[in-house]
C-alpha positions in Angstrom: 67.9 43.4 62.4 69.9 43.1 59.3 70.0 46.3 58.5 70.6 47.4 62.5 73.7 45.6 62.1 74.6 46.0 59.3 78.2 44.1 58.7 79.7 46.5 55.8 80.1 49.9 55.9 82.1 52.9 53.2 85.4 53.0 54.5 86.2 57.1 55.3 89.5 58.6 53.7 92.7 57.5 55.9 93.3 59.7 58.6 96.2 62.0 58.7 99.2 60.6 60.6 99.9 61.6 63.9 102.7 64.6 64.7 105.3 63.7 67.4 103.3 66.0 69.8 99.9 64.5 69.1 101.4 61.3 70.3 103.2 63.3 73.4 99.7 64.4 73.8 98.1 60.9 73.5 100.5 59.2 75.7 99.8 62.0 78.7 95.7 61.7 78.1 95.8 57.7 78.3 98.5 57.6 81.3 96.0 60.0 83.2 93.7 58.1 82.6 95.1 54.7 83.5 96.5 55.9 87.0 92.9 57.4 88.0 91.4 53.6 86.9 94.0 52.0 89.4 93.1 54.6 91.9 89.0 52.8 92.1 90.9 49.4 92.8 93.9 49.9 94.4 93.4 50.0 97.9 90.9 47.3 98.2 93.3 45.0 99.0 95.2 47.3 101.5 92.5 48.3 103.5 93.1 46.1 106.7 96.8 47.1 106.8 95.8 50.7 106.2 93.0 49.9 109.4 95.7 48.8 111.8 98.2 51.1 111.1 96.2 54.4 110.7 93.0 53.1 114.0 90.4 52.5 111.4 87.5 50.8 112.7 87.0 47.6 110.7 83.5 48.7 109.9 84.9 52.6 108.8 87.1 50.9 106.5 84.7 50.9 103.6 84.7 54.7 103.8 88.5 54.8 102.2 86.8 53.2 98.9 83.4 55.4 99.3 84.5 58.8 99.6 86.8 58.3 96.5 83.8 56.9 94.5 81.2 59.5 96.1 83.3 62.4 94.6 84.5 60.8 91.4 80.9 59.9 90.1 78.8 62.7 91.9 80.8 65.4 90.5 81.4 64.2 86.6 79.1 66.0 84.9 79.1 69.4 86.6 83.5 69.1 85.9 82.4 67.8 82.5 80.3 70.7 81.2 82.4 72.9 83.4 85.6 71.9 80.5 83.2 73.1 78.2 82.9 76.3 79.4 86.4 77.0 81.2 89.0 75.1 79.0 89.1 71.5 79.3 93.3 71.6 79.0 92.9 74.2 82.3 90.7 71.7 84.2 92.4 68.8 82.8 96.0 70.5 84.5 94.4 71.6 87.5 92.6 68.1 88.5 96.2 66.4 88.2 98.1 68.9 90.6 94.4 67.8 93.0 95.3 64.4 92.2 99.2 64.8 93.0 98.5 66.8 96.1 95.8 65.1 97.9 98.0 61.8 96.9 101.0 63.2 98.6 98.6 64.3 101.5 97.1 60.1 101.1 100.6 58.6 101.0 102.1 60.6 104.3 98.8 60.3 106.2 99.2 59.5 110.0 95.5 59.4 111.0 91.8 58.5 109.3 90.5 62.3 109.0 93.9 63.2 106.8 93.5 59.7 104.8 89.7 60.1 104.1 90.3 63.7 102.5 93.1 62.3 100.3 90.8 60.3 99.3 87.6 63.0 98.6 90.4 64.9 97.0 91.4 61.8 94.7 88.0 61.5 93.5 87.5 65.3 92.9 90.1 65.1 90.9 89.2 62.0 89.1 85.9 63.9 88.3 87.6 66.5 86.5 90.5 65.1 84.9 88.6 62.1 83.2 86.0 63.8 81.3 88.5 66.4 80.3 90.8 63.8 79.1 88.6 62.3 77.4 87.1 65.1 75.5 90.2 66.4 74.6 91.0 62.8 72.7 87.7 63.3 70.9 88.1 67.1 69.7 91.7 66.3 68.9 90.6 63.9 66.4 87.8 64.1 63.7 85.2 61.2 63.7 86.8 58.3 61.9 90.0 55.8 62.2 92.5 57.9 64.6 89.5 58.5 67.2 88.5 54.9 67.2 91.6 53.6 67.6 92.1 56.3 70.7 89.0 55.7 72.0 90.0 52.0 71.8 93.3 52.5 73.8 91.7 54.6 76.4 89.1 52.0 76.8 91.4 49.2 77.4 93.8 51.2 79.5 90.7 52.2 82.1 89.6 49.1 81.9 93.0 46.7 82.5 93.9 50.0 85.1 91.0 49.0 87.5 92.2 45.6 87.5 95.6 46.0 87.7 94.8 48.1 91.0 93.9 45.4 92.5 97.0 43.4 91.6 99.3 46.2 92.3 97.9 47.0 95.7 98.4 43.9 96.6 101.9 43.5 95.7 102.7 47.4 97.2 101.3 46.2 100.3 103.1 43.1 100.9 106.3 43.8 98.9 106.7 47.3 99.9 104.2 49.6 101.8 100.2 50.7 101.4 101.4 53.9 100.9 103.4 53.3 98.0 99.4 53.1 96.3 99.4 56.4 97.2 103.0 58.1 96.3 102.9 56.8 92.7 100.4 59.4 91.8 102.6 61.9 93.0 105.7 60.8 90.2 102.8 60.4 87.4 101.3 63.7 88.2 104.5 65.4 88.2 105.9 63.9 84.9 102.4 64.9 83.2 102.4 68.4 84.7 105.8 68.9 83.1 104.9 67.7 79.9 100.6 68.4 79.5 101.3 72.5 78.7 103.3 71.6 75.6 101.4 68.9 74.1 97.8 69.7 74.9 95.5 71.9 72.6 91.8 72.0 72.0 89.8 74.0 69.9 89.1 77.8 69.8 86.6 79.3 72.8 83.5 79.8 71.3 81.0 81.9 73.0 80.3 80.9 76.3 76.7 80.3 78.1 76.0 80.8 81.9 76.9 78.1 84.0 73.8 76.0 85.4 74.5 76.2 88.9 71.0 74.9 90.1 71.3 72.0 87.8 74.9 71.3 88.4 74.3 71.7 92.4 70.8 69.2 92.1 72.4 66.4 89.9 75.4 66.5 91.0 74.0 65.8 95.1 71.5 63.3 93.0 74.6 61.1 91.4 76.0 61.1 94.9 72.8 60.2 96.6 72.8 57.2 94.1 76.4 56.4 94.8 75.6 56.5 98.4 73.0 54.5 98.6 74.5 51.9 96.0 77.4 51.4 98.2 76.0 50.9 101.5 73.0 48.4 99.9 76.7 46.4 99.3 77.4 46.7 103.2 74.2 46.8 104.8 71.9 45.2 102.5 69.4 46.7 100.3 66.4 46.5 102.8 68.2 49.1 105.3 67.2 52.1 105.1 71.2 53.3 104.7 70.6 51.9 101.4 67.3 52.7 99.8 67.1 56.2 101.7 69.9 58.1 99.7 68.4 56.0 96.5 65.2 57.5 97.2 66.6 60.8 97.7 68.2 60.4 93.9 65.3 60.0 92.1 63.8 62.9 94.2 66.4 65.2 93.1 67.0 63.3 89.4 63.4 65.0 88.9 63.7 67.5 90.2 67.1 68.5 88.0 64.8 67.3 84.8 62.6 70.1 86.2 64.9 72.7 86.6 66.8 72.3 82.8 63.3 71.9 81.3 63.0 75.7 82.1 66.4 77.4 81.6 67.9 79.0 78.3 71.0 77.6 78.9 70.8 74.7 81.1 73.4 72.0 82.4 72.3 69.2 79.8 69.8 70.3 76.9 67.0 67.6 76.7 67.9 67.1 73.1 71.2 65.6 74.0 69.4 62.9 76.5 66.8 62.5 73.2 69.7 61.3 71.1 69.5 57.1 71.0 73.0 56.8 70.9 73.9 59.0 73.5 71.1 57.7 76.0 71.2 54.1 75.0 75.4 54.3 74.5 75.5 55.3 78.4 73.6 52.5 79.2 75.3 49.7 77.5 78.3 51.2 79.2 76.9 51.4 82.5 75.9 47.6 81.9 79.6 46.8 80.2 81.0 48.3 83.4 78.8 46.9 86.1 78.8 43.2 84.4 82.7 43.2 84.3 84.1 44.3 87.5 81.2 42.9 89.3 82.6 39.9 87.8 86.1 40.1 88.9 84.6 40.7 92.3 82.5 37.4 91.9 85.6 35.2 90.8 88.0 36.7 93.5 85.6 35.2 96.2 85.7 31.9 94.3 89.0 31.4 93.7 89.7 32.5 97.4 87.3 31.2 99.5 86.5 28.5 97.3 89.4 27.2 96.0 91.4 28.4 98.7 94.2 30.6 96.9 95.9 33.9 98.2 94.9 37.5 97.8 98.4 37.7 95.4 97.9 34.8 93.3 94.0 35.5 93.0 94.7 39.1 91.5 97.5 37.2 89.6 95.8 35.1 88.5 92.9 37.2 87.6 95.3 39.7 85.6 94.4 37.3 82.1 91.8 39.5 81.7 93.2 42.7 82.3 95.2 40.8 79.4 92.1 40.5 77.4 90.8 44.0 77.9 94.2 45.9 76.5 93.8 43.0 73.4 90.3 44.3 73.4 90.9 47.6 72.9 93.8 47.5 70.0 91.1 45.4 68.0 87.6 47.1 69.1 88.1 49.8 66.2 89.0 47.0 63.6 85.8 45.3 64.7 84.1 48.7 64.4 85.4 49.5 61.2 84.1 46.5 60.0 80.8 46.0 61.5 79.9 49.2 62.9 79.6 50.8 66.5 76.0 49.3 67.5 77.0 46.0 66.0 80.2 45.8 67.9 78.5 46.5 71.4 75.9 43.9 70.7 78.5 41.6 69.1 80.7 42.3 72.8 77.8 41.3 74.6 76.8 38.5 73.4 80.3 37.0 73.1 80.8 38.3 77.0 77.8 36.4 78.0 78.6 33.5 76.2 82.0 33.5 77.9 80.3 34.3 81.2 77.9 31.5 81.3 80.5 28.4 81.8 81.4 29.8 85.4 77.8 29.5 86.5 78.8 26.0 86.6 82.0 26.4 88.9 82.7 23.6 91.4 85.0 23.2 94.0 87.4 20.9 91.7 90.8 22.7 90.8 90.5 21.8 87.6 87.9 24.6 87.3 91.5 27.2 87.1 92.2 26.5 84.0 88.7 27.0 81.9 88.4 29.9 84.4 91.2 31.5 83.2 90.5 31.0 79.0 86.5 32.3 79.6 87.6 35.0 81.5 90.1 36.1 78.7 87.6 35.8 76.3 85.0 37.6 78.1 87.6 40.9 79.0 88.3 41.0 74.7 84.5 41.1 74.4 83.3 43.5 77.1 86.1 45.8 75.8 84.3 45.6 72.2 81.4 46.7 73.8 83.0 49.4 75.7 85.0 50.9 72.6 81.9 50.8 71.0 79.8 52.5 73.2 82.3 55.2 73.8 82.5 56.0 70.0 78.4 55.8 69.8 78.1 58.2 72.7 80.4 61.0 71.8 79.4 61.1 68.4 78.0 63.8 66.2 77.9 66.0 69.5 79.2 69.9 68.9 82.5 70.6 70.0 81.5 73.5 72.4 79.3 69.8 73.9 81.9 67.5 74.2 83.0 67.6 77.2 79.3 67.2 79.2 79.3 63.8 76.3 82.8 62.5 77.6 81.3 63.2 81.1 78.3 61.5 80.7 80.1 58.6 79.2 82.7 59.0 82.6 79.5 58.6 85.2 78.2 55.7 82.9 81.8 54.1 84.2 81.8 54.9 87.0 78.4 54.2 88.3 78.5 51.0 86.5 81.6 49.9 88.7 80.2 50.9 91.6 76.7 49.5 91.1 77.6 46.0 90.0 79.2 45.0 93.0 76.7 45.5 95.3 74.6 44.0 92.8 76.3 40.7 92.6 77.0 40.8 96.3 73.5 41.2 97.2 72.5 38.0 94.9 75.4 35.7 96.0 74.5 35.8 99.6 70.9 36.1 99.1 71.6 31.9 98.5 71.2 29.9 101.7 73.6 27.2 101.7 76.6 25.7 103.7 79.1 27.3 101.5 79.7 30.4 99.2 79.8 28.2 96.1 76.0 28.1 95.2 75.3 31.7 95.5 78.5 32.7 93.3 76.8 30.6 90.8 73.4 32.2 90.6 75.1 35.6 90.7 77.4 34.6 87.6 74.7 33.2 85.6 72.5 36.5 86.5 75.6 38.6 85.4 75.9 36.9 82.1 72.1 36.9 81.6 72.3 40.9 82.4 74.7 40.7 79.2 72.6 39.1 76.9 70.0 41.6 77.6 71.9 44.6 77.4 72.9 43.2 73.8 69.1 42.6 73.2 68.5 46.2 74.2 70.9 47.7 72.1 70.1 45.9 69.0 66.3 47.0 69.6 66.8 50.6 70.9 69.7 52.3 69.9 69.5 54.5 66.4 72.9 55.7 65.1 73.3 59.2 64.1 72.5 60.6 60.7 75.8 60.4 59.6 76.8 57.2 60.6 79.6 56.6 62.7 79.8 53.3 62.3 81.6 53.9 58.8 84.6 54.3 60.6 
């Protein structure tokens, strides 16, 4: 285990510094990024404003949160190989005018039909613009310092983004309007259009493979199966057959797409990329980083309103300290990683996010509880974004150029399954809990959610090999 985690590492050669249009291109990568994070939160708190004004159905409702998280994790890694093979700064440019138009479509939307296709179009985009994004930060910069300390920022920016959605959708709603959730993508994707065909660049086209359309076509109605049935187990329960159907289906089709690119020359994902420990084992510490977190914020937002009896405002308020803790996080991830390594830092984030975690199993209905809430909670957001840093350095490391983008968009469904898997999750085990009030089930759920953390640290430290060259030596 000493060696595993190792805490020294060579120090590589400083990197070069940044040009003022490798920071212009910095600053339009992360803000992408950010705005399509607040997009998976925004609107939760909106949704029975949007109901009554638009004639949703209180139980259609949930469908303005899955069809954005259908299309934004079902179609990530056909988008991502597809950069790889079209021009990531091309896909990257045509998912933000997506995002901008289907926003504009969201924002002035009179009826449910019109609203539900902003939001399919939303998530499209999010699937294309995310993995591009990404992989454009990692082939910008070499392996060392300047990517880690990206990485870092990107991290902490997607991560503070989904839960400042929630606090910014519910000040837009009761300051201002629902839509406004909507029209502020139009302003970001119209400054980034402006600016993105200056700034961006990306290596030299190499030679080109066939696109795997029967792969991309099977996993892609796999990850969206799996979506699908993740969501509704969080409305319907896990025994319906809503739930575990379309689950079923995904693992039909998950083999069956390990079938198909076990027999192609150039197929979707080579199984030697899914053979590398760090990438398979990086994706899951993320999905776990991902699922444990928001899964978390979901937890404590039903404490500290039905429990402790506070508003929808001052619980996202209040709740905002770790969106705090997640951009602090991310600025000192890469010194952490510099220091200790990439696998050492994930576990490290773990085990300090459990730790942090544990404490709120023991919530009680005192008010008191706010204040120890808020410190953990801190705490846990620096850690988790340790282990989130990490695991999107591991991942995306010592992976060819012309591969990149199908690493960043394998890293982007680790997200973005993990967010949508955790709260069901949770949901599932708090109410599972018979008693007179919410309380006891939010503890067993929290104390499950740290131990989840704990393990995934337990996992890493056993399982995951870094590359050859090691990138912890950052």
């Amino acid at each position: 285990m000493t060696d595993a985690l190792s805490l020294t590492r060579p120090a590589l050669p400083k990197s070069p510094r940044l040009t003022v249009g490798d920071r212009l291109a910095v600053m339009v990568l992360l803000t992408a990024n950010f705005t399509l994070a607040v997009d998976f939160s925004i609107l939760n708190v909106a949704l029975p404003h949007i109901g009554r004004e638009l004639g949703f159905a209180t139980s259609a409702l949930q469908w303005i949160v899955t069809a954005f998280a259908l299309c934004a994790a079902g179609f990530t890694l056909f988008f991502g190989r597809a950069a790889d093979l079209f021009g990531r700064r091309r896909l990257f440019l045509i998912g933000i005018i997506l995002l901008g138009v289907s926003s504009l479509a969201g924002g002035l939307a009179q009826e449910p039909v019109l609203l539900l296709s902003a939001r399919l179009g939303q998530g499209i985009a999010t699937a294309m613009v995310t993995p591009a994004a990404l992989s454009l930060l990692t082939t910008m910069f070499s392996e060392g310092a300047a990517r880690a300390r990206v990485l870092g920022l990107n991290g902490a920016l997607m991560a503070a983004g989904f839960t400042a959605g929630a606090v910014l959708g519910g000040i837009l709603t009761g300051t201002v309007s629902w839509r406004w959730a909507f029209l502020i993508n139009v302003v970001v994707a119209v400054i980034v259009v402006a600016i993105a065909p200056f700034v961006l660049r990306e290596p030299a086209a190499g030679p080109r493979p066939r696109l795997d359309v029967p792969g991309a076509v099977t996993v892609t109605l796999a990850l969206i199966a799996l979506v699908l049935g993740i969501d509704m187990a969080g409305h319907v329960g896990w025994a319906s057959p809503a739930a575990w159907g379309p689950i079923a289906a995904a693992v039909v089709l998950f083999a069956a797409f390990l079938t198909i690119e076990s027999r192609l020359a150039d197929p979707l994902i080579t199984p030697a990329l899914l053979r590398r420990t760090n990438v398979a084992w990086g994706n899951i510490a993320g999905l776990l980083a991902f699922a444990t977190e928001t899964s978390l914020v979901f937890l404590l937002t039903l404490y500290l309103q039905e429990t402790l009896g506070f508003s929808a405002v001052v619980a996202g308020l209040m709740l905002a300290v770790l969106g705090v803790g997640t951009v602090i996080g991310g600025v000192i991830a890469p010194r952490i990683i510099g220091k200790t390594g990439a696998k050492a830092a994930i576990v490290i984030g773990f085990v300090v996010q459990a730790a942090a975690t544990l404490p709120l199993a023991f919530l009680s209905e005192d008010h008191a509880w706010v204040i120890p809430l808020l410190i953990v909670t801190f705490i846990g957001g620096v850690a988790n974004l340790v282990a989130i840093v990490g695991y999107t350095v591991i991942a995306t490391s010592e992976i060819p150029s012309e591969q990149q983008g199908l690493a960043t968009g394998l890293v982007t469904m680790s997200q973005q399954v993990g967010i949508t898997l955790g709260t069901p999750v949770m949901s599932a085990i708090a109410t599972s809990v018979v008693a007179s009030t919410l309380l006891p089930g939010l503890q067993m759920a929290i104390g499950v959610n740290a131990g989840i953390a704990l393990v995934a640290a337990l996992l890493v430290a056993a399982f995951l090999r870094t590359p050859r060259r090691s990138v912890d030596a950052i």
